[in-house]
N, C-alpha and C positions, 0 to 999 in steps of 0.2 A: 629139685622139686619140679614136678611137672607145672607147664603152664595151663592155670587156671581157665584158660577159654577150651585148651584142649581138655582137661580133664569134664568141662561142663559138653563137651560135644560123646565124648563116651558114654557118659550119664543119658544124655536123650537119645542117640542112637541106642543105650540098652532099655529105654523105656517105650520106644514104639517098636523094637523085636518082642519084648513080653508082653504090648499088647495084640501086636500083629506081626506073631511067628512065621508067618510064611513072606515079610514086606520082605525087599528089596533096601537097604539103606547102606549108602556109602558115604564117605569125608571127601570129599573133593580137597586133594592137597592142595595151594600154589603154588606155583611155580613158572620156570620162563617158558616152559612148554605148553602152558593150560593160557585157556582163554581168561582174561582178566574180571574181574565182577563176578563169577561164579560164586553162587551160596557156598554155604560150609558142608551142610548137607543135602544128598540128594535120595528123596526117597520114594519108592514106586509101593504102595497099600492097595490091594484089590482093583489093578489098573490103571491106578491114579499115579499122575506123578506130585510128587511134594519139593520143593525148595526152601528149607530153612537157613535164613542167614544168621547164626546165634551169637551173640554177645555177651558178655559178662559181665554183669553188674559193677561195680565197685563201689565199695563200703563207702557210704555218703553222697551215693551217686542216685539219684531218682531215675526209676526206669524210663521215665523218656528220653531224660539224656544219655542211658546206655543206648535204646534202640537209633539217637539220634547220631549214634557216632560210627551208623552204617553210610559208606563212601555213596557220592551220589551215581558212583558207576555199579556198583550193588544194588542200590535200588533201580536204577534204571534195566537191570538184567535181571531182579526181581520181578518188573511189571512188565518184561518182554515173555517171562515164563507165565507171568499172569496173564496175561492177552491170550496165550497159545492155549490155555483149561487147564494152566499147573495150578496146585494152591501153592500159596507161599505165605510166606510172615518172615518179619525179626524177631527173632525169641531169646528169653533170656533165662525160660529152665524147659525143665521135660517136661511139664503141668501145661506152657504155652507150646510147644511143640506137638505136643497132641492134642488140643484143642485146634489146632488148626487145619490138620488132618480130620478130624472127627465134625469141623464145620465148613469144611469144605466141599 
């Protein structure tokens, strides 16, 4: 069985190509080669670059405790893409992930 944060990163990766066929979106894997804190996703919509760090809920879990269980080195490379004119969020469906694109 796939794991559930990937299966929710497929899910919004296919819900900002159906609404914007032409973005740019890719999974930043980890690993020992990649810089550390990198979001999960990384996506370029008319220009824009976007940084969603997604999470997945868990059953009985209130969403701010999922958004809260993004590492302080994620948020701090978060707010380094935010400084630069990225949008970014912690998202925990495709509904918040293009909302943040779409108010950014």
């Amino acid at each position: 069985m796939a794991n559930p944060e990937t299966t929710l990163v497929g899910r919004i990766r296919r819900a900002i190509l159906a609404e914007y066929p032409r973005a740019f979106v890719v999974k930043l894997a980890g690993g020992m080669f990649q810089t550390s804190g990198l979001p999960d996703l990384l996506a370029v919509v008319d220009g824009r670059a976007y940084g969603l760090e997604v999470k997945c809920q868990r059953p009985g879990e209130s969403a701010q405790h999922a958004r809260d269980r993004a590492t302080p080195l994620q948020l701090a490379t978060l707010e380094k893409l935010r400084a630069s004119g990225a949008g970014v969020g912690v998202v925990l469906s495709p509904e918040e992930a293009l909302e943040v694109i779409r108010s950014s």
